[in-house]
C-alpha positions as CSV (number, residue, x, y, z in Angstrom):
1,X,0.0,0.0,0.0
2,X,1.5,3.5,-0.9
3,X,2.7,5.6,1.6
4,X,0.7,8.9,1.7
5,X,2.1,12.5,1.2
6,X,1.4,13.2,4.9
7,X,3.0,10.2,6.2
8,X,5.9,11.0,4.5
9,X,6.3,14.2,5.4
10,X,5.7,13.4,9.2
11,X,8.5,11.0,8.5
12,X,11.0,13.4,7.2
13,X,10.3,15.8,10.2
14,X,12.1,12.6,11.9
15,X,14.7,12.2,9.4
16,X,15.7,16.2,9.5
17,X,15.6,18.1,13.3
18,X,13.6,20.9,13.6
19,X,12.1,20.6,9.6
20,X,9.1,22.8,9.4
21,X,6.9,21.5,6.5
22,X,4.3,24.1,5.4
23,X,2.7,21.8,2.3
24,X,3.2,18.5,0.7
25,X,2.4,16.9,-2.6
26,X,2.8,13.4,-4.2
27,X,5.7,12.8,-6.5
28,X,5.8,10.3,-9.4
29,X,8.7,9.4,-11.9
30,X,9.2,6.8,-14.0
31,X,10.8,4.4,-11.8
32,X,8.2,1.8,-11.9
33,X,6.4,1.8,-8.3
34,X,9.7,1.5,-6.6
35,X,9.5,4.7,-4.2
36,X,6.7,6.0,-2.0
37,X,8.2,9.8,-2.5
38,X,6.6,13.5,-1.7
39,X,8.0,17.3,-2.4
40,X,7.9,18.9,1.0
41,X,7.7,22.9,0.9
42,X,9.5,24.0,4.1
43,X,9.4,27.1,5.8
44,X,12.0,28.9,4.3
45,X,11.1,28.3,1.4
46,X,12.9,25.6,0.3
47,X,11.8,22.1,-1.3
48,X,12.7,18.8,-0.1
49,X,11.9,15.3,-1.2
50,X,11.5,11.9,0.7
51,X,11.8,9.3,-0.7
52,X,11.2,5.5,1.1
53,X,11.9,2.1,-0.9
54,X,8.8,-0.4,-1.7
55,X,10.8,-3.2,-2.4
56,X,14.2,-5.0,-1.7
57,X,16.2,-4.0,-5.2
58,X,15.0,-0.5,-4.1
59,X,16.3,-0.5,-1.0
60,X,19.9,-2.0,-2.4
61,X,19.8,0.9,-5.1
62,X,19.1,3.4,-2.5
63,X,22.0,2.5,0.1
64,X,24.5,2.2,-3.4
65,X,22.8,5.7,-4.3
66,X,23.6,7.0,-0.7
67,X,27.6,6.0,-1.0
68,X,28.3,7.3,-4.7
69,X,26.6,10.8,-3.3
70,X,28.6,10.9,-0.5
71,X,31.8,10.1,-2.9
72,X,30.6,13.1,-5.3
73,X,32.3,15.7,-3.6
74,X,32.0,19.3,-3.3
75,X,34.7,19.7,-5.3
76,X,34.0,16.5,-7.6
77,X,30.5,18.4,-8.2
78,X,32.1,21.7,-8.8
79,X,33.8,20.1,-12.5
80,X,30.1,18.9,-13.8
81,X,27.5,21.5,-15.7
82,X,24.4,19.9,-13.5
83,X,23.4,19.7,-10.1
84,X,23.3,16.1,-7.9
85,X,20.8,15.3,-5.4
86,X,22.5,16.2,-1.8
87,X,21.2,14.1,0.7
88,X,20.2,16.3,4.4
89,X,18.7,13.5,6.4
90,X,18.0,9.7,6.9
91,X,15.9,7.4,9.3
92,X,14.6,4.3,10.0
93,X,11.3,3.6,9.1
94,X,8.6,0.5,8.8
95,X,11.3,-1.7,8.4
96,X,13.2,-0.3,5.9
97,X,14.8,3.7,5.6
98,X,13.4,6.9,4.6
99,X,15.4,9.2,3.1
100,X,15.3,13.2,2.5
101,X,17.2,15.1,-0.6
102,X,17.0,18.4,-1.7
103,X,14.5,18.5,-4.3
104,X,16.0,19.5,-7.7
105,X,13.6,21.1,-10.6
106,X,13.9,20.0,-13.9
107,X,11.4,17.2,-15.7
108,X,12.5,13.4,-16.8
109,X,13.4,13.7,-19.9
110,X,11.3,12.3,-22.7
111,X,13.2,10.8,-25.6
112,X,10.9,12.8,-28.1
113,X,12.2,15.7,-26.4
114,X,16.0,14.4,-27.8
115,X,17.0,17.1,-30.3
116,X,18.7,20.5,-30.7
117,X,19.6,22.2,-27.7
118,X,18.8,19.0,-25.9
119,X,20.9,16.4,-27.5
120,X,23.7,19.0,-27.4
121,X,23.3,19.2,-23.3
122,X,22.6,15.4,-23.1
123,X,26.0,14.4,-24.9
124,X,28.1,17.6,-23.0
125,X,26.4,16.5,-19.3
126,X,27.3,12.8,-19.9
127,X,31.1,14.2,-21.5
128,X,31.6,15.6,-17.9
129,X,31.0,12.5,-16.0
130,X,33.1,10.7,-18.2
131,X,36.0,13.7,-17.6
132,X,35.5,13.2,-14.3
133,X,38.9,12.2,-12.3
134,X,38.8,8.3,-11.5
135,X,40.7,8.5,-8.2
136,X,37.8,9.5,-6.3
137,X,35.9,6.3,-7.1
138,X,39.0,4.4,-5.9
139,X,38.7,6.1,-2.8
140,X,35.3,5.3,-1.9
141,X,35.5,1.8,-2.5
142,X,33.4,1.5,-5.7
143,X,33.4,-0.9,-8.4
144,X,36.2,-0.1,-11.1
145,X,36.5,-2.3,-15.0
146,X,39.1,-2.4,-17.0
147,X,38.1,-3.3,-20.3
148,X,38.8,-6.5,-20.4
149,X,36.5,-7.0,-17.4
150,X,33.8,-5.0,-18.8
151,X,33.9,-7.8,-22.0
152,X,33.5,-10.5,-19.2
153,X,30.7,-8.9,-17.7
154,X,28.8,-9.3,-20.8
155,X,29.5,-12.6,-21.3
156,X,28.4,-13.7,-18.5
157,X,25.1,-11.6,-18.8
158,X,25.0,-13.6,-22.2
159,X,25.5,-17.2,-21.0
160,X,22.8,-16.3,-18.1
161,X,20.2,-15.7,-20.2
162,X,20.6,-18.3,-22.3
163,X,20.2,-20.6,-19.3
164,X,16.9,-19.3,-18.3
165,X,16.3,-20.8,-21.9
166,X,14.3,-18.2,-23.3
167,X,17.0,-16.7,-25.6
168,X,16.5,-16.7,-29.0
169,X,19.0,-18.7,-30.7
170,X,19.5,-15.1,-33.1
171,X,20.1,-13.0,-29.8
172,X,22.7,-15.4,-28.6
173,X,24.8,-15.6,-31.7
174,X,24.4,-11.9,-32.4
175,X,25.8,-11.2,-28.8
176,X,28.3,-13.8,-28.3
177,X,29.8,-12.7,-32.0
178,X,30.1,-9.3,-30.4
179,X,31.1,-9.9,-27.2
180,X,34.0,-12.2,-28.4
181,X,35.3,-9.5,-30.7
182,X,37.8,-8.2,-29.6
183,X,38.5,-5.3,-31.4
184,X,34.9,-4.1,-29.7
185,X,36.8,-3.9,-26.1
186,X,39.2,-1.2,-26.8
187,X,39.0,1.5,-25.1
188,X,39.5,3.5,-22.2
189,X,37.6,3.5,-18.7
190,X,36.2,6.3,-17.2
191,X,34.1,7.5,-14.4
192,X,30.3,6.2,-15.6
193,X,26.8,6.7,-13.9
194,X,26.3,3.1,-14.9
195,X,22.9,2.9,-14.6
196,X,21.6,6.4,-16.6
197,X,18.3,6.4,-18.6
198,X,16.6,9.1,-19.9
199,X,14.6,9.3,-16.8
200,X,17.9,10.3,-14.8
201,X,18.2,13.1,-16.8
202,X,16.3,16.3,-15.6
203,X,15.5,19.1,-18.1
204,X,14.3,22.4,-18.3
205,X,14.5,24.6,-21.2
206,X,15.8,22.5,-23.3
207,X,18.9,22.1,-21.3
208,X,19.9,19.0,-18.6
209,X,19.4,20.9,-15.5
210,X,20.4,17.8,-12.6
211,X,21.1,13.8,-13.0
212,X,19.5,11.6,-10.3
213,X,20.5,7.9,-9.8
214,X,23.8,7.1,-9.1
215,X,23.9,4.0,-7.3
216,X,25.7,2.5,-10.1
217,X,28.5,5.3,-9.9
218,X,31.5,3.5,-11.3
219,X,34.8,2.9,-13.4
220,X,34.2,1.1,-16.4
221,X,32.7,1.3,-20.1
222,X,31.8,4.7,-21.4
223,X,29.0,3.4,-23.9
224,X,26.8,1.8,-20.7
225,X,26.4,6.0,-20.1
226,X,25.4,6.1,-24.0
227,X,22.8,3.0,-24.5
228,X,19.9,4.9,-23.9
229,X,19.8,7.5,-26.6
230,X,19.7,4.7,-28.7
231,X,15.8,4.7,-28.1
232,X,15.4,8.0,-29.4
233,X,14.7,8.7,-33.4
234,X,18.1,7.9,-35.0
235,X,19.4,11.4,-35.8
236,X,18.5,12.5,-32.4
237,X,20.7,10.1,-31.0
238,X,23.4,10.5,-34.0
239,X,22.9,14.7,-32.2
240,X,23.8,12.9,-29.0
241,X,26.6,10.9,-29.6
242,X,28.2,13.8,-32.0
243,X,27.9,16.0,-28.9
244,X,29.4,14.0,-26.6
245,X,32.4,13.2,-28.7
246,X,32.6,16.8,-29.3
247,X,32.6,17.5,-25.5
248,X,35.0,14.5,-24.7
249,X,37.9,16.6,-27.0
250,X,39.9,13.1,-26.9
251,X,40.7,10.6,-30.1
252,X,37.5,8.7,-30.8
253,X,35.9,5.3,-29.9
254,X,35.4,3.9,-33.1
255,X,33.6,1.4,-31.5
256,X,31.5,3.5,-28.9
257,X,28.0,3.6,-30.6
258,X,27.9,-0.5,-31.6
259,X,29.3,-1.1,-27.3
260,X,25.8,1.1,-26.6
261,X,24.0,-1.0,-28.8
262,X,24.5,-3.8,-27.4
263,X,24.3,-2.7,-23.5
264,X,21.1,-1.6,-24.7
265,X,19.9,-4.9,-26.2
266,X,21.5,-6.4,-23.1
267,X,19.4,-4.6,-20.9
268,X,16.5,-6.8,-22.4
269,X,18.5,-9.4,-20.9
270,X,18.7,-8.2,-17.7
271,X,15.2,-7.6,-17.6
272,X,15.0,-10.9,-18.1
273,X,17.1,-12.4,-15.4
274,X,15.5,-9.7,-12.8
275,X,12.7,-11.6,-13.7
276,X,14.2,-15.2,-13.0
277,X,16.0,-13.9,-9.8
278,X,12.4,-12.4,-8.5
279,X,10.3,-15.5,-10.1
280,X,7.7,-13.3,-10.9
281,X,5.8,-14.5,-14.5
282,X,5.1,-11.2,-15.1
283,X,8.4,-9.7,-15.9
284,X,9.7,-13.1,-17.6
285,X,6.6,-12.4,-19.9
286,X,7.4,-8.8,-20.3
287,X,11.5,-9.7,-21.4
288,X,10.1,-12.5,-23.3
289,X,7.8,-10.3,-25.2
290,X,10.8,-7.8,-25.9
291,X,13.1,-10.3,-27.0
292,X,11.4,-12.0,-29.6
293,X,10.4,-8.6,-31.1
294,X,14.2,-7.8,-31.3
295,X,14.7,-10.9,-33.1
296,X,12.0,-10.5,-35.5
297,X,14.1,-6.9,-35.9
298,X,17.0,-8.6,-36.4
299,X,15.9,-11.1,-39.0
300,X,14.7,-8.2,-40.7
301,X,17.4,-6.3,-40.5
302,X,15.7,-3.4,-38.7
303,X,18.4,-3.1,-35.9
304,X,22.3,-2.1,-36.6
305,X,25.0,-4.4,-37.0
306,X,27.2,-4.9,-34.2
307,X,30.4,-5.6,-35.8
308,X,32.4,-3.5,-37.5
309,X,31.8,-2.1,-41.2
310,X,34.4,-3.5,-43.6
311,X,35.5,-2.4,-46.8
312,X,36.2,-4.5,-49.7
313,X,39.3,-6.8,-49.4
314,X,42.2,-6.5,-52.5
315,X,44.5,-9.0,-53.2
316,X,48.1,-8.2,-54.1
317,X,47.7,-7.8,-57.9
318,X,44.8,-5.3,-57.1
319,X,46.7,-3.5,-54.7
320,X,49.7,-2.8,-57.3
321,X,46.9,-1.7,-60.0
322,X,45.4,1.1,-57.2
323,X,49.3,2.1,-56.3
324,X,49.5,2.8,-60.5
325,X,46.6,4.6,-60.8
326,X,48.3,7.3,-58.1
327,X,48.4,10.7,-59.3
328,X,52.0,11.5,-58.7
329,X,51.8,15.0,-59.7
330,X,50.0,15.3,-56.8
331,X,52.4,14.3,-54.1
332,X,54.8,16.5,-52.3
333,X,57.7,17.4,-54.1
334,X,60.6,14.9,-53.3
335,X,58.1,12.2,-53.5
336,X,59.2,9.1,-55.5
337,X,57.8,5.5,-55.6
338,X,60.4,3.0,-54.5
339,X,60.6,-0.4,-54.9
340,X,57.3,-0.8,-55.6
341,X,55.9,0.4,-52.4
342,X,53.3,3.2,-52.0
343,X,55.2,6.4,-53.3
344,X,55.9,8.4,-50.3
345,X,56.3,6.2,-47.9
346,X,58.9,3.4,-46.6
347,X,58.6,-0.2,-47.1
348,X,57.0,-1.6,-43.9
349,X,58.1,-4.9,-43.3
350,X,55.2,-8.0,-43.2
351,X,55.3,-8.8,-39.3
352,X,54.9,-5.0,-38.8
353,X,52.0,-4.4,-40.8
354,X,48.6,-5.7,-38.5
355,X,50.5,-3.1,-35.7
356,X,50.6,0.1,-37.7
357,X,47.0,-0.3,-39.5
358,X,45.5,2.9,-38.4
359,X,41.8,2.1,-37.1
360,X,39.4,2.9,-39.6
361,X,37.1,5.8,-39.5
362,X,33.7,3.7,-41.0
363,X,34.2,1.4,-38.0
364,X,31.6,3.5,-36.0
């Protein structure tokens, strides 16, 4: 049974001495029934939120959310263009523990919203999270992936699901050819939310005004941050992803958009396995439901590949006729073809060749 607005709000007035709470209203997001919460107006005129767990998960989620907030900072918080939620007060209550944030304005963002302006702040706010310093996540204790790890993690997410045996037998190759590639798994860790939707994102104007929901504050793969745009109308997430790489300033992840991709095809199979873990039919029916209409994508060829893009292979003989076809006029004066080799440049011996290949820009 919900918890009413005036409950809660007696119940903060435990949680925070001497809190004088003038008026109250229900508060609603999209986080599926998890929270009882209520805004609480307070005397001087500031607004406050409690929030108190319906459910197990949401009480784990809310003591992980606790510990990456108290890790965020002052100074942490000072690098990122947003505000996070700052906990004033905590206490126990029926059984489990009510907690009280400051309340930050903004709306959930809706993925129809994701353009312009929007996409533009989306890509920047998730950029700064990703600049963030890692040291501080050392510190506190929290979970930190190195790539390699991160590629194990999804195998195992794979190999779960396929147990439950509700995988379709399209899913599990798609995946498993993906997750074994390992060309896919290069790249660098960085600070991530780990758990961000578009729900975590609060706008107002246009413009991501706070980010809620960092109980999965880690170090690890920067696409998990990305997986969600994915939902939104393809150029508007193209917007996003452009955006953020723009904001980022660093060499590009080739690979970035096609590691989202599949976290967010993953996240079916999560879905599914929170379904197994709780036994309840209902969400098994719901992942089941989502799964086979991503296969029937698949087979039709509605969803992006998730390997990379390759260009036509040339044997030697082709190779020589593309070398001969090479406008010398064009090249820099001094530049001479020697020995056969591209004109230009030195001979690079066999062994050598696999190392130097530059990563290719359609990879993406």
């Amino acid at each position: 049974m919900a918890r009413t607005p005036f409950t809660l709000a007696a119940v903060a007035t435990a949680a925070v001495p001497e809190l004088d709470v003038v008026a109250t209203r229900e508060h609603t997001t999209g986080e599926h029934g998890d929270y009882d919460a209520a805004v609480l107006t307070v005397s001087d005129g500031r607004e406050l939120i409690v929030r108190v767990p319906r459910t197990q998960a949401a009480e784990t989620e809310q003591a992980a959310d606790l510990i990456a907030l108290q890790a965020l900072s002052s100074g942490v918080r000072s690098r990122l263009p947003f505000d996070v939620p700052q906990p004033v007060g905590q206490t126990p209550f029926d059984g489990t523990r009510a907690v009280v944030y400051d309340f930050l304005p903004g709306h959930p963002l809706q993925l129809d919203e994701v353009h312009g302006d929007t996409a533009a702040s989306a890509g920047g706010a998730i950029a700064a999270i990703h600049a963030l310093p890692t040291g501080f996540v050392h510190d506190a204790g929290l979970p930190q992936q190195e790539a390699d790890e991160a590629q194990r993690t999804v195998m195992s997410v794979i190999d779960r699901a396929q147990q439950t045996g509700s995988l379709p037998a399209a899913l599990r190759s798609r995946w498993f050819t993906a997750a074994t590639d390992e060309a896919l798994w290069r790249f660098q860790p960085t600070v991530i939310n780990g758990a961000l939707s578009a729900d975590s994102l609060l706008v107002d104007q246009g413009s991501v005004v706070a980010v809620i929901g960092w109980s999965a504050l880690s170090v690890g793969d920067p696409a998990r941050d990305l997986a969600w745009a994915l939902g939104a109308q393809p150029d508007a997430a193209e917007a996003v992803f452009a955006w953020y790489e723009s904001a980022r300033q660093m060499a590009p992840d080739p690979r970035l958009r096609q590691r989202a991709l599949l976290h967010a095809e993953l996240d079916l199979a999560r879905w599914l396995l929170h379904g197994h873990e709780l036994h309840d039919r209902q969400i098994i029916a719901d992942a089941e439901g989502m799964l086979d209409t991503l296969v029937d994508r698949v087979h039709q060829n509605g969803v992006e590949p998730l390997e990379a893009e390759t260009g036509p292979v040339l044997d030697a003989s082709q190779v020589e006729q593309l070398l001969a076809q090479t406008p010398y006029e064009n090249l820099p004066p001094g530049a001479e073809s020697t020995g056969g080799h591209s004109p230009g440049f030195e001979p690079v011996e066999d062994e050598n060749v696999e190392s130097q290949r530059p990563a290719s820009s359609d990879d993406e």
